[in-house]
C-alpha positions as CSV (number, residue, x, y, z in Angstrom):
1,X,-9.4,-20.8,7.1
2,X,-12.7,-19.7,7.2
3,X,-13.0,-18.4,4.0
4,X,-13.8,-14.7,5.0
5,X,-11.4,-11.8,4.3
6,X,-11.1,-8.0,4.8
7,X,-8.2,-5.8,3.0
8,X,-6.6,-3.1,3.8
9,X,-5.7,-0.6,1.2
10,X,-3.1,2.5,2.2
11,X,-2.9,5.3,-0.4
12,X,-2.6,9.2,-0.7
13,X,-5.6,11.4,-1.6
14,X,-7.4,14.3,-1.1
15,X,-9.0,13.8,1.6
16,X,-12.5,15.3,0.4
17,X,-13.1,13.1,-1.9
18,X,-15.2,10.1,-1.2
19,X,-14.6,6.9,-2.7
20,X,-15.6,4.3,-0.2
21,X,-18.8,2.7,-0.1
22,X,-19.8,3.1,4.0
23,X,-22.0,-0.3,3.4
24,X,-18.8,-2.3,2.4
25,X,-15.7,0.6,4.0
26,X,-14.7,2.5,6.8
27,X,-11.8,4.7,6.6
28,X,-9.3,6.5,8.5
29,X,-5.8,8.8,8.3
30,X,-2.8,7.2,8.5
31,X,0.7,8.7,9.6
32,X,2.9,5.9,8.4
33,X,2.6,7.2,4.8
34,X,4.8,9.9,3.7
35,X,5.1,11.8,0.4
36,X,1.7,13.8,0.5
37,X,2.0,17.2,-1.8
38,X,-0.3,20.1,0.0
39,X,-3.8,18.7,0.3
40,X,-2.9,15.1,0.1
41,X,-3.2,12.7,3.2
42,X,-2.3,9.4,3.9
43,X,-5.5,7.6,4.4
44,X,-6.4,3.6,5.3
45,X,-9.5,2.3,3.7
46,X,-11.0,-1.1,5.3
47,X,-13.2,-3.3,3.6
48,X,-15.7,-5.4,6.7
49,X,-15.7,-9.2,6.5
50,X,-16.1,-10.3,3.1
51,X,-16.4,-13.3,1.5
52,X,-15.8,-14.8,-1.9
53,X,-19.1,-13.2,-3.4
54,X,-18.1,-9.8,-2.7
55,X,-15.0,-9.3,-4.8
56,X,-17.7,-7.3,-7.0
57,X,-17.2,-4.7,-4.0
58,X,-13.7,-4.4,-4.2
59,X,-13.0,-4.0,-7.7
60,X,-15.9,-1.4,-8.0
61,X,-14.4,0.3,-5.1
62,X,-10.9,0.4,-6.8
63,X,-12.1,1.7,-9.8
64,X,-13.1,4.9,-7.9
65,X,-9.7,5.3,-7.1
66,X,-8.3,6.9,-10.3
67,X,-7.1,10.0,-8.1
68,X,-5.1,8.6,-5.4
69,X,-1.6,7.5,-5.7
70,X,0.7,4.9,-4.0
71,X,4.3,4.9,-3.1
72,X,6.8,3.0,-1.1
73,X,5.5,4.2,2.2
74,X,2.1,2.5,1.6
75,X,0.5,-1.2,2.0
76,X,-1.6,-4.2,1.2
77,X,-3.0,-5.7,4.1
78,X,-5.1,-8.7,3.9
79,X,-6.9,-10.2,6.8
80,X,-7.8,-14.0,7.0
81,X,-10.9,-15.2,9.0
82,X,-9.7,-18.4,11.1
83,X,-12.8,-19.3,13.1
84,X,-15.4,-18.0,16.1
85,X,-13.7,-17.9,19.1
86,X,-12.2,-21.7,19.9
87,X,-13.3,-23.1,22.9
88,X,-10.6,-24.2,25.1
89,X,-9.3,-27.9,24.0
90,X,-9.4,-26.1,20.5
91,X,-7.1,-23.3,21.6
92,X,-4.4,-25.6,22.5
93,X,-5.0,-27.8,19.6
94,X,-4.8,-24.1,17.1
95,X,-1.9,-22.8,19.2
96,X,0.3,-26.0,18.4
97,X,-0.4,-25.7,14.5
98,X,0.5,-22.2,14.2
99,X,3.9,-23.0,16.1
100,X,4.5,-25.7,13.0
101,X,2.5,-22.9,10.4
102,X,5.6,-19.9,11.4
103,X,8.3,-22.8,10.4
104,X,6.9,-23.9,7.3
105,X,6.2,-19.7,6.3
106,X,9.7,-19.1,7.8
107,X,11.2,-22.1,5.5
108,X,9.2,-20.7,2.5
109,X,10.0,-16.9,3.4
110,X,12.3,-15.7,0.6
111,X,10.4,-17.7,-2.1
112,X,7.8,-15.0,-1.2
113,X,10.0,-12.1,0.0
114,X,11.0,-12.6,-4.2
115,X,7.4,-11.3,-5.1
116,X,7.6,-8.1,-3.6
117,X,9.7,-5.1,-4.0
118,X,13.0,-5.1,-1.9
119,X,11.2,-2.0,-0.2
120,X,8.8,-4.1,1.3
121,X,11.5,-7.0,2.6
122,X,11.6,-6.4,6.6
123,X,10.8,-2.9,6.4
124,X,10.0,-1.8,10.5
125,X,6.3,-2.7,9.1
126,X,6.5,-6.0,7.6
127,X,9.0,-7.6,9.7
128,X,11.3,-10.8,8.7
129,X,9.8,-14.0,10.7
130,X,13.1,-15.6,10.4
131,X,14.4,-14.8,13.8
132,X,11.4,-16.5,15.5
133,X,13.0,-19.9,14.8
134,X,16.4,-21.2,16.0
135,X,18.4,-19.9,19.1
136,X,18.3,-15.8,17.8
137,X,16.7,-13.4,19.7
138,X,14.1,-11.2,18.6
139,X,15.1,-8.1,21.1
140,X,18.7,-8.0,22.0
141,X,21.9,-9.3,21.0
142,X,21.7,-12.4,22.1
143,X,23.7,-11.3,25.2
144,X,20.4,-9.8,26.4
145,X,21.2,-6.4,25.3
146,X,18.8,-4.7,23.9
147,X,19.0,-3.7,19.8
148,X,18.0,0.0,20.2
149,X,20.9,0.6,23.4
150,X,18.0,1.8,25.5
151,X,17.4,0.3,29.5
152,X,15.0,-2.9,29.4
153,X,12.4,-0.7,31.6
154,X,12.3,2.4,30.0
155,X,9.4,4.3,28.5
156,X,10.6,4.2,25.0
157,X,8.0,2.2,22.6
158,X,10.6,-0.3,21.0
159,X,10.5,-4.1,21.4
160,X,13.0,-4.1,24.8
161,X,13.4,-7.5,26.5
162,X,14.8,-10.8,25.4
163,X,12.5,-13.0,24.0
164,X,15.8,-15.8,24.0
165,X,13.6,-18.4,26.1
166,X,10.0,-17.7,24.9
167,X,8.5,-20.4,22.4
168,X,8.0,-19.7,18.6
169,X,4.3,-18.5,19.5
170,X,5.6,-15.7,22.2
171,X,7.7,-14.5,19.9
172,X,5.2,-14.1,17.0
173,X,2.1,-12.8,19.0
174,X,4.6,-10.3,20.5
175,X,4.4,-7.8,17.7
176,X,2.1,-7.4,15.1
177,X,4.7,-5.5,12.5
178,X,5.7,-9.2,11.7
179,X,4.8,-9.9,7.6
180,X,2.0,-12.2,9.1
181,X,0.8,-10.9,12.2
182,X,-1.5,-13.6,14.2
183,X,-2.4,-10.9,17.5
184,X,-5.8,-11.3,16.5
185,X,-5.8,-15.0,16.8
186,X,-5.4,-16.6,20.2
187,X,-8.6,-15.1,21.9
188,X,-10.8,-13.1,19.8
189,X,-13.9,-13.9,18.3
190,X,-14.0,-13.3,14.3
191,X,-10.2,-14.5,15.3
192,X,-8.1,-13.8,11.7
193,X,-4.3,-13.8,10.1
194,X,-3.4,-10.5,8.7
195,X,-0.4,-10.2,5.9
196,X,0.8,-7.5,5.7
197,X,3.5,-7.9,3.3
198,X,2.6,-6.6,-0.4
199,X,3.5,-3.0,-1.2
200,X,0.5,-0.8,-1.7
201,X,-1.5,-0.8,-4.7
202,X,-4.9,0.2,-6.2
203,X,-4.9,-2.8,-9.3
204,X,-7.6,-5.1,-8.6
205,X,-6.0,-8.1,-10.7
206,X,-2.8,-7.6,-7.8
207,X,-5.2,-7.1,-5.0
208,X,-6.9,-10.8,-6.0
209,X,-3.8,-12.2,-6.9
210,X,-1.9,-11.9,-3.9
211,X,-5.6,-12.5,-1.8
212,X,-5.5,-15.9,-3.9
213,X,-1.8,-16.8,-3.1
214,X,-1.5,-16.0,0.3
215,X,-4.7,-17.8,1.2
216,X,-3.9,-21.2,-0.4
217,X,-0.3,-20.6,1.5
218,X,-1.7,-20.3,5.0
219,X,-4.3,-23.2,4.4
220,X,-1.2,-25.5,2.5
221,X,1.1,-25.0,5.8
222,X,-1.8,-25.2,8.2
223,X,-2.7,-28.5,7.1
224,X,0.5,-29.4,5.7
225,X,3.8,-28.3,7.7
226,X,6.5,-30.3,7.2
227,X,6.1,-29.6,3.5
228,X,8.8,-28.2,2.0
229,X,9.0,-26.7,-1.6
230,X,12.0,-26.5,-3.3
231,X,11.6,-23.5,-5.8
232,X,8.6,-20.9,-6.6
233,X,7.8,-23.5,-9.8
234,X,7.5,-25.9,-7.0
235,X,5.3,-23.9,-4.3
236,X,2.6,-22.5,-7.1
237,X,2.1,-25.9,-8.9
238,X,2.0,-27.6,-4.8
239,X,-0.7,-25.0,-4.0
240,X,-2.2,-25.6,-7.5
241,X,-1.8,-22.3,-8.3
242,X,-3.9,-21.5,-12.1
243,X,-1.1,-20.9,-15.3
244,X,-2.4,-17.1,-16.0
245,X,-1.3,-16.2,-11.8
246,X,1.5,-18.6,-12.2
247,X,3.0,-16.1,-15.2
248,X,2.1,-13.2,-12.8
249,X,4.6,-14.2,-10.2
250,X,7.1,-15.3,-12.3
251,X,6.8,-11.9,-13.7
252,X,7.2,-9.8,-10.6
253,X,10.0,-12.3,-9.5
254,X,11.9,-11.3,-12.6
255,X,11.4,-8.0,-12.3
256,X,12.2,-7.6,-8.4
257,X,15.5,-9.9,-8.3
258,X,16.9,-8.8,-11.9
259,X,20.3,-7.4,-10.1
260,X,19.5,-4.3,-12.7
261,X,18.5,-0.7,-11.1
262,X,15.0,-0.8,-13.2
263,X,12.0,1.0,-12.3
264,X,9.6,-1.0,-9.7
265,X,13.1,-3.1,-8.2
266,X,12.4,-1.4,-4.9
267,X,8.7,-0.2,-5.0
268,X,5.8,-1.1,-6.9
269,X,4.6,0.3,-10.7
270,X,1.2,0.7,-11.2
């Protein structure tokens, strides 16, 4: 990890109204989000590369956004830089640690699926990484039959084809609707992690929470693999994780995994 980041926030707003900086943003519609009343859109705003003196930036943007909503169609993405483009004994070298990097998120992947509203657990957009290790397929039945019933060459735009013999990495890089998607990592320069996980939200102290988490998760299991942590206790104090974000996610554990029909279980509360 390089240190640089970009986020992607998804929300619903009028789409007249400017509330992105064009120095720091770009923006654009998005038809994943439902929900809009008349007038309303479903827009993606993208911060550039930023880097840990711009956070300035991001809470100044978000407290623009006082008139658009989020629901349980939206999301958080955060991108991670990795590096400039590898040369090749470097490739080979990064390709081997993010085979170990997908077992130790895979081994870790409820323990964080528990932060997050069950809307936002292997939704079609933030896919489970589980069947990426161990003999399932990510594509058929494990028979080589496809999940969606459809012929392996057709035109449709599902994931057709057994993946049963492909490695951990051809699995992953297959699809970027995976919770961590690393498609932007093999070859490109500016090469980056996304996560694309957290439900969407316009709170700055969730925003830099979850930034703060995820990063020191990706640089614990990059450098660290074979680690495995027990409970949530166990992974926050391991990633040395501060007491006030520690009481965060104990928080939104509790409220998320309760077994009681309360408001936020399955989406977030602003």
């Amino acid at each position: 990890m390089n240190g640089q980041y970009g986020i992607e926030f998804e929300m619903i707003k009028k789409v007249h109204e400017r509330i992105g900086n064009g120095k720091y943003f770009t923006h654009c519609g998005d038809g994943s989000i439902s929900g809009c009343d008349n007038g309303e859109h479903g827009i993606e705003y993208k911060t550039k590369i930023l880097d840990s003196t711009k956070w300035h930036v991001v809470k100044r943007f978000l407290n623009r956004c006082k008139t658009a909503t989020v629901n349980r169609s939206t999301g958080l993405h955060i991108h991670y830089g990795i590096h400039d483009k590898p040369e090749r004994d470097e490739r080979v070298e990064l390709m081997e640690k993010l085979e170990l990097l997908a077992q130790f998120i895979v081994r870790h992947q409820d323990i964080i699926f528990s932060l997050v509203p069950k809307s936002r657990r292997n939704n079609r957009y933030a896919k489970s990484m589980k069947p990426l290790v161990g003999d399932s397929c990510t594509r058929c039945d494990g028979d080589g039959n496809c999940e969606c019933g459809c012929e392996e060459d057709c035109d449709c735009d599902c994931d057709c084809g057994c993946t049963c013999n492909e490695s951990i990495l051809e699995k992953w890089s297959s699809s970027r609707y995976y919770w961590i998607n690393i498609q932007n990592v093999p070859m490109h320069q500016n090469a980056h992690i996304e996560v694309r996980l957290h439900s969407g939200t316009l709170s700055y102290i969730k925003t830099k929470y979850w930034h703060d988490l995820m990063y020191k998760f990706l640089q614990f299991g990059y450098y660290h693999p074979f680690v495995h942590f027990k409970s949530l206790h166990d992974m926050l104090d391991g990633l040395d994780i501060d007491k006030v974000q520690q009481l965060h996610w104990f928080q939104r554990r509790d409220m998320f995994n309760s077994g009681q029909v309360v408001n936020g279980s399955d989406t977030e509360v602003e």
